[in-house]
C-alpha positions as CSV (number, residue, x, y, z in Angstrom):
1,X,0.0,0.0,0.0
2,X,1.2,3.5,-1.0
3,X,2.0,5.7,2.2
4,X,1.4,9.5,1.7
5,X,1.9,11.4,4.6
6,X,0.5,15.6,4.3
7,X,2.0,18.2,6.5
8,X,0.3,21.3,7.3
9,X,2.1,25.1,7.7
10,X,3.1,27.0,10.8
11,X,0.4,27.9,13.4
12,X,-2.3,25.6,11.5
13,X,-3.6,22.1,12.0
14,X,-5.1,18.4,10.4
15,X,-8.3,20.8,10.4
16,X,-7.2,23.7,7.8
17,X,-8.7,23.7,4.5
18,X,-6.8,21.9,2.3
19,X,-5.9,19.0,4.9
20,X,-9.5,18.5,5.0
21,X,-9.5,18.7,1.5
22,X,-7.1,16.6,0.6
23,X,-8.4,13.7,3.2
24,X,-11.5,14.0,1.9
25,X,-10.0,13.5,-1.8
26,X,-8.1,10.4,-1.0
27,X,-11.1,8.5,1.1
28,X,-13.1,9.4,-2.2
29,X,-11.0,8.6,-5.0
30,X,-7.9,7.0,-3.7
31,X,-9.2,4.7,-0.5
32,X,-6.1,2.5,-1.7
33,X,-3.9,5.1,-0.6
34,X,-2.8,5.1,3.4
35,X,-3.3,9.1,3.7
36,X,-1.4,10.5,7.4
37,X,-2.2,13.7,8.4
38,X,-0.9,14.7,11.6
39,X,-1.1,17.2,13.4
40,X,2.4,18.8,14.0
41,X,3.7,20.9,16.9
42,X,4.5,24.6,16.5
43,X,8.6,24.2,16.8
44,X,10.9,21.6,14.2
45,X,12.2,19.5,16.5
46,X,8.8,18.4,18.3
47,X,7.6,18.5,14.7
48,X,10.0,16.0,13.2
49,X,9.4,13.9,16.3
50,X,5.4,13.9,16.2
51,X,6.5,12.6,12.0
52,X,8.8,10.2,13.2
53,X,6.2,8.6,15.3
54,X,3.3,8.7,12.8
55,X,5.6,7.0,10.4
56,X,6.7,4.2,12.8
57,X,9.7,3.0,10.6
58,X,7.8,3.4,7.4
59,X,9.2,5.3,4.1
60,X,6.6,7.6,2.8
61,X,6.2,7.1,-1.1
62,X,5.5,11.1,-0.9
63,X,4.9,13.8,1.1
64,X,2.7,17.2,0.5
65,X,3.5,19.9,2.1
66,X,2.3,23.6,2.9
67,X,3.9,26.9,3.7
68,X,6.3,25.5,7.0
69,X,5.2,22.2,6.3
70,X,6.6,22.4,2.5
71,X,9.6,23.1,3.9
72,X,9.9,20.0,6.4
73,X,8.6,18.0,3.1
74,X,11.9,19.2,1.5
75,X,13.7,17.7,4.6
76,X,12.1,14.2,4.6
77,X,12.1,14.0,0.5
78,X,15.6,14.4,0.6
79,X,16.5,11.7,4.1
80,X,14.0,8.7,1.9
81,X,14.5,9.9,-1.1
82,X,10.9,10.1,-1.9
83,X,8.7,12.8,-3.8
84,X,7.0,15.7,-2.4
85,X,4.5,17.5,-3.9
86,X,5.2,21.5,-2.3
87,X,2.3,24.0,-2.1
88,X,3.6,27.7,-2.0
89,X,7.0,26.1,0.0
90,X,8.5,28.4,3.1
91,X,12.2,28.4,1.9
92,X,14.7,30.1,4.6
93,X,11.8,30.1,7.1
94,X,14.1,30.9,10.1
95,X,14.0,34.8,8.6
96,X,10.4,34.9,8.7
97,X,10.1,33.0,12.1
98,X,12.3,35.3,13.6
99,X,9.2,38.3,13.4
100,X,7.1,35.7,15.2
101,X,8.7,34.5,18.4
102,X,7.1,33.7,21.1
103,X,3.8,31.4,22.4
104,X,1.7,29.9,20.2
105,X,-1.3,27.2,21.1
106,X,-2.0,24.4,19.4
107,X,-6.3,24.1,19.5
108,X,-6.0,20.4,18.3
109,X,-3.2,19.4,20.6
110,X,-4.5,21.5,22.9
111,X,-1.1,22.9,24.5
112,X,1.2,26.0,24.1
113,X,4.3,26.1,22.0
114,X,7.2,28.4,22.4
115,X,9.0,29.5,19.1
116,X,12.5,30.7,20.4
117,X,15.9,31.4,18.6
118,X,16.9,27.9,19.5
119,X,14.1,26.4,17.4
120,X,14.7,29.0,14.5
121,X,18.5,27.5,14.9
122,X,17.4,24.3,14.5
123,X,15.4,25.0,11.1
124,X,18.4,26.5,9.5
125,X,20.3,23.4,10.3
126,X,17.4,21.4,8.3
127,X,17.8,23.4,5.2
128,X,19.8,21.4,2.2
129,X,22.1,23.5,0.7
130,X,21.1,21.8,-2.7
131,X,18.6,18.9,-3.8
132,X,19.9,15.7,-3.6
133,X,17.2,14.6,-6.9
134,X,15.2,17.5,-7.8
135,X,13.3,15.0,-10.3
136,X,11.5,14.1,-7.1
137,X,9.8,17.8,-6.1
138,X,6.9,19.1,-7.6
139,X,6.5,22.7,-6.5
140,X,2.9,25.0,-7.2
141,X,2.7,28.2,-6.3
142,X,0.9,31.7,-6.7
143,X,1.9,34.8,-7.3
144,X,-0.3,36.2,-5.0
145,X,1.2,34.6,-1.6
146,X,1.1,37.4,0.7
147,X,3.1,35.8,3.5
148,X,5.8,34.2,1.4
149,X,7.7,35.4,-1.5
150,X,7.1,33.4,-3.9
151,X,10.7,33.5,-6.1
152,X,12.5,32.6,-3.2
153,X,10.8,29.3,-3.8
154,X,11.1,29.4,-8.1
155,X,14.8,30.2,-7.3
156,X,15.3,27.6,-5.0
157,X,13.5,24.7,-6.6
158,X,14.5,26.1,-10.1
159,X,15.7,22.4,-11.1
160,X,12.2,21.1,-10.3
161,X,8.8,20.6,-11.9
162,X,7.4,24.1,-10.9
163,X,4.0,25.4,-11.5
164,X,3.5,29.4,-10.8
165,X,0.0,30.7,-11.3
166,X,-0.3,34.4,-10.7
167,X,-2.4,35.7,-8.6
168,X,-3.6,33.4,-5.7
169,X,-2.4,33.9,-2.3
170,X,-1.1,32.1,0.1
171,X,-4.0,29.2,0.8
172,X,-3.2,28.6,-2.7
173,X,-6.8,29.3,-4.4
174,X,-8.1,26.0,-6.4
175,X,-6.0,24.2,-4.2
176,X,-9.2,21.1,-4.7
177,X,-8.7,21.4,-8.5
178,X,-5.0,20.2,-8.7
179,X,-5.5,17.1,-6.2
180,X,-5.7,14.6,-8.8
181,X,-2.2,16.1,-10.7
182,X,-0.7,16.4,-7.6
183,X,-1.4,12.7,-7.0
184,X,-0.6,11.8,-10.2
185,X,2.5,12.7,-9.6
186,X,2.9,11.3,-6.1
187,X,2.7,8.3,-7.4
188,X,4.7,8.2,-10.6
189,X,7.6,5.7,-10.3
190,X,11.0,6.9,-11.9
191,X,10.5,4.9,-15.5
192,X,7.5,8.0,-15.6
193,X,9.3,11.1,-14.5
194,X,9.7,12.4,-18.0
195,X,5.8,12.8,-17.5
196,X,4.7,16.7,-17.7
197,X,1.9,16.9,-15.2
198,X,-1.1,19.2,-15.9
199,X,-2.6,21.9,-13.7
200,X,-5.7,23.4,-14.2
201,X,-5.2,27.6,-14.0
């Protein structure tokens, strides 16, 4: 069975929009599919531990990944060597983190968080300074993100499969309308990668 594991952004949970969204796709269309979507602590390292044990010693075949959670996508698709679908990717996040230190609380966890400088430390430690197999990334984005920069990402991920839509915002509008490319592509096996996948606008 196919194991795709969805990571939501900073400051959100398993009940934002498009993780809603995207369960409900899978159980509809793809009930084949063993979808995780957990919900993630506020700081990396209680993050990558809360992934850890979700996974229980399992490789994902991909991982999608918003905003923050784009970013620790990046991280896990380059320790398995698996793909990752990225939607409007934080690269660098420790810059923007550092304008938002301090207490945060989880509503699904149900406890507080404290993003410190050791945490935003920790994130620039998590960064790869290049992509191991950038065959494996699939990156959509829109213009329109007014929380992230959106060339950072283009610039980062040049080597990629990238998608930029202009306009949008940072939700990424018609997010519902590419589920079915950005599984596609999920689960293409490397004799497909030549494969251009097709996004609606």
């Amino acid at each position: 069975m196919s194991l795709v594991l969805y990571l939501h952004g900073f400051a959100s949970s398993s009940q934002s929009h498009k993780a809603l969204q995207t369960r409900a796709y899978f159980q509809q269309h793809h009930p084949e599919i063993e979808l995780l979507v957990p919900d993630l602590p506020y700081t990396p390292l209680e993050a990558l531990a809360e992934v850890s044990q979700v996974l229980a010693g399992r490789v994902p075949t991909a991982v999608i990944g918003s905003s923050l959670g784009g970013f620790l996508a990046t991280w896990l698709a380059e320790q398995h060597d698996c793909r990752a679908c990225l939607i409007n990717p934080a690269v660098a996040p420790y810059r923007l983190l550092r304008h938002h230190l301090g207490r945060y609380y989880h509503p699904v966890r149900q406890c507080h968080y404290e993003v410190s400088e050791q945490a935003i430390e920790l994130l620039q430690q998590l960064e790869p300074p290049e992509l191991a197999k950038p065959s494996n990334y699939l990156v959509l984005l829109q213009s329109g993100d007014e929380v992230l920069d959106y060339r950072q990402a283009v610039h980062f991920y040049q080597h990629c499969q990238l998608d930029v839509q202009q306009g949008g915002d940072h939700s990424y509008q018609n997010y519902l309308q590419q589920l079915p490319a950005i599984v596609r592509f999920c689960l293409q096996t490397d004799e497909f990668c030549t494969e251009q996948v097709m996004f609606q606008p």
